[in-house]
SEGU-702038 format. One line per 8 residues: their letters; for each residue z, y, x of N, C-alpha, C, O, CB. Coordinates in pm, whole numbers, plus 50000, padded with zeros to 5 digits. Atoms other than C-alpha are relative to their C-alpha. Glycine has a CB too. Layout:
BEGIN
A) Z:Y:X:Z:Y:X:Z:Y:X:Z:Y:X:Z:Y:X | ...
end
This chain:
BEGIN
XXXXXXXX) 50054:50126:49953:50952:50367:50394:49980:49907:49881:50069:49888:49798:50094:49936:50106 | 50038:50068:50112:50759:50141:50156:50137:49857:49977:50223:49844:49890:49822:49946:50035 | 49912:50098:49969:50957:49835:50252:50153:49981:49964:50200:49871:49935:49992:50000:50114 | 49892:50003:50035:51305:49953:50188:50054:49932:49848:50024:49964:49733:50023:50120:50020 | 49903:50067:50158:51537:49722:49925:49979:50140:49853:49956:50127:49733:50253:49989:50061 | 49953:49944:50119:51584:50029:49738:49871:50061:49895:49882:50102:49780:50104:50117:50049 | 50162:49962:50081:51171:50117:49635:49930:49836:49938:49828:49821:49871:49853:50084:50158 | 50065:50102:50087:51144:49732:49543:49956:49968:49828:49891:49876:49777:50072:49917:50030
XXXXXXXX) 50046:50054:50137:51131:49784:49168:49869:50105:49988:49857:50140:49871:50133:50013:49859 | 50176:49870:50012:50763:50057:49198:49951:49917:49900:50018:49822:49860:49845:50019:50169 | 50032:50081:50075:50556:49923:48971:49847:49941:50116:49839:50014:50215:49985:50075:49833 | 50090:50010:49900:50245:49785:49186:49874:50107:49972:49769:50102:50037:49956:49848:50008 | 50109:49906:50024:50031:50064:49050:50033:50149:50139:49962:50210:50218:50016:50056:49797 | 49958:49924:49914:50271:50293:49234:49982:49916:50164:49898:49979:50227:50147:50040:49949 | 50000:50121:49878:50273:50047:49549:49866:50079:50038:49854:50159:50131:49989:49792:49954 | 50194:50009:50019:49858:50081:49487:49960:50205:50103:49885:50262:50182:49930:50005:49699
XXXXXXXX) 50040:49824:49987:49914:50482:49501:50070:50052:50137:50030:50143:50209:50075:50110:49850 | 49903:49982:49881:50172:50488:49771:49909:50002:50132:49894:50099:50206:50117:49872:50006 | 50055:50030:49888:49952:50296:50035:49846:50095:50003:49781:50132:50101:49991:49833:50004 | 50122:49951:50024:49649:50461:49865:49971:50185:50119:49886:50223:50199:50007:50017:49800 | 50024:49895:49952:49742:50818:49962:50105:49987:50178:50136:50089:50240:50042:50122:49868 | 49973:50004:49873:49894:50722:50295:49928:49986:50120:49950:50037:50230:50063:49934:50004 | 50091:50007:49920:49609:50598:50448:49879:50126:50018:49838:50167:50126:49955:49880:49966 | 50102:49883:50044:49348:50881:50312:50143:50109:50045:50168:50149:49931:49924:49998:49789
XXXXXXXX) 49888:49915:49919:49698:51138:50519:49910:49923:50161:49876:50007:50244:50228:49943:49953 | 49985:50088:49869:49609:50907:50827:49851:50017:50044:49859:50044:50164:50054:49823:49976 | 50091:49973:49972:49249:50950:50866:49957:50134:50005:49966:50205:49904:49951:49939:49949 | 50017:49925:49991:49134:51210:51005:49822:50077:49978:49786:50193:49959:50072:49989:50089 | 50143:49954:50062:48750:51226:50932:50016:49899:49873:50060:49785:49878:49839:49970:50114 | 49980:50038:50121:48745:51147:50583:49880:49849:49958:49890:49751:49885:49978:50149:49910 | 50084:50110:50036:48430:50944:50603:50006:49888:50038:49930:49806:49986:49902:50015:50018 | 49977:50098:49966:48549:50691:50778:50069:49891:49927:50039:49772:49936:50041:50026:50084
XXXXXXXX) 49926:50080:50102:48790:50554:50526:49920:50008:49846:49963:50088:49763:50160:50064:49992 | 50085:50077:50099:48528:50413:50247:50074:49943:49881:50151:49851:49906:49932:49886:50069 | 49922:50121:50123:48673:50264:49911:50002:49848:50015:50092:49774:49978:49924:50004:49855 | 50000:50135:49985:48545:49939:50011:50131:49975:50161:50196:49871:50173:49806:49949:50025 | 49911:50004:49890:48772:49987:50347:50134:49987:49989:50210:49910:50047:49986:50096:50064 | 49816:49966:50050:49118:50126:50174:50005:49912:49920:50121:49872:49906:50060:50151:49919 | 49962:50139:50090:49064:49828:49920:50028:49865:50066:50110:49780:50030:49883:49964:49905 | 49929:50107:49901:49074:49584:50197:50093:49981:50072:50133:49873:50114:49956:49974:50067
XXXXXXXX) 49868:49958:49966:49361:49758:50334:50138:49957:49934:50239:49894:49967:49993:50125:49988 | 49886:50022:50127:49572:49752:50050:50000:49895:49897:50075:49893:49799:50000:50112:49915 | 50007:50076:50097:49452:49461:49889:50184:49833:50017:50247:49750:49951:49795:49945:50024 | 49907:50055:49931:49725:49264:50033:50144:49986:49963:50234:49905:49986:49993:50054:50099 | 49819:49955:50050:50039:49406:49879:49939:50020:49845:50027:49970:49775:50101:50196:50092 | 50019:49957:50138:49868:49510:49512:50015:49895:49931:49904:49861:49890:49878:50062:49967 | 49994:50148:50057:49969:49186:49351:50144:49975:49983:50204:50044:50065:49931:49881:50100 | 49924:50037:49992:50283:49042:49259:50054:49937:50159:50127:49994:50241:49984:49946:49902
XXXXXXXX) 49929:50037:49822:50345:48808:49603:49973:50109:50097:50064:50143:50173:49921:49851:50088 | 49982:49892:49877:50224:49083:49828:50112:50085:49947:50206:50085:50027:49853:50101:50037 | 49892:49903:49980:50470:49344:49680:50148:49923:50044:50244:49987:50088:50015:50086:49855 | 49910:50063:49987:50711:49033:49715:50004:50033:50148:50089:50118:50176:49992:49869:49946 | 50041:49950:49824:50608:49073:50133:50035:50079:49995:50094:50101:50101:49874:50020:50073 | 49959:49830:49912:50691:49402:50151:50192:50028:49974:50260:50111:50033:49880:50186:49881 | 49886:49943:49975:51046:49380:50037:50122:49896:50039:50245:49900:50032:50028:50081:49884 | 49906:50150:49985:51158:49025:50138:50095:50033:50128:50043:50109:50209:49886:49834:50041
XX) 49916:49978:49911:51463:49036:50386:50036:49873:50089:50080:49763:50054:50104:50056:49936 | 49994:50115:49904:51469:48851:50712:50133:49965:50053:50145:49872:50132:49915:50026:50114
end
């Protein structure tokens, strides 16, 4: 699980590669998931504050 305390130090390249090949697993016709699509996906977390989002504790 991306989220877990203990994968918070990835570097965001890994983060980048993590969500990258998770989604391209998840689709099942390939053409549907577009570069411009999985970049809007993942654009979200590839950044310092988004990887901050993914491991902040509520």
């Amino acid at each position: 699980m991306m989220g877990h305390p203990s994968k918070k130090n990835r570097s965001l390249k890994e983060i980048e590669g993590f969500f990258t090949k998770a989604y391209e697993d998840m689709f099942s016709n390939e053409e549907q998931l577009t570069d411009t699509l999985l970049q809007g996906i993942i654009s979200p977390y590839v950044h310092d504050r988004g990887k901050l989002s993914l491991f902040q504790q509520k």
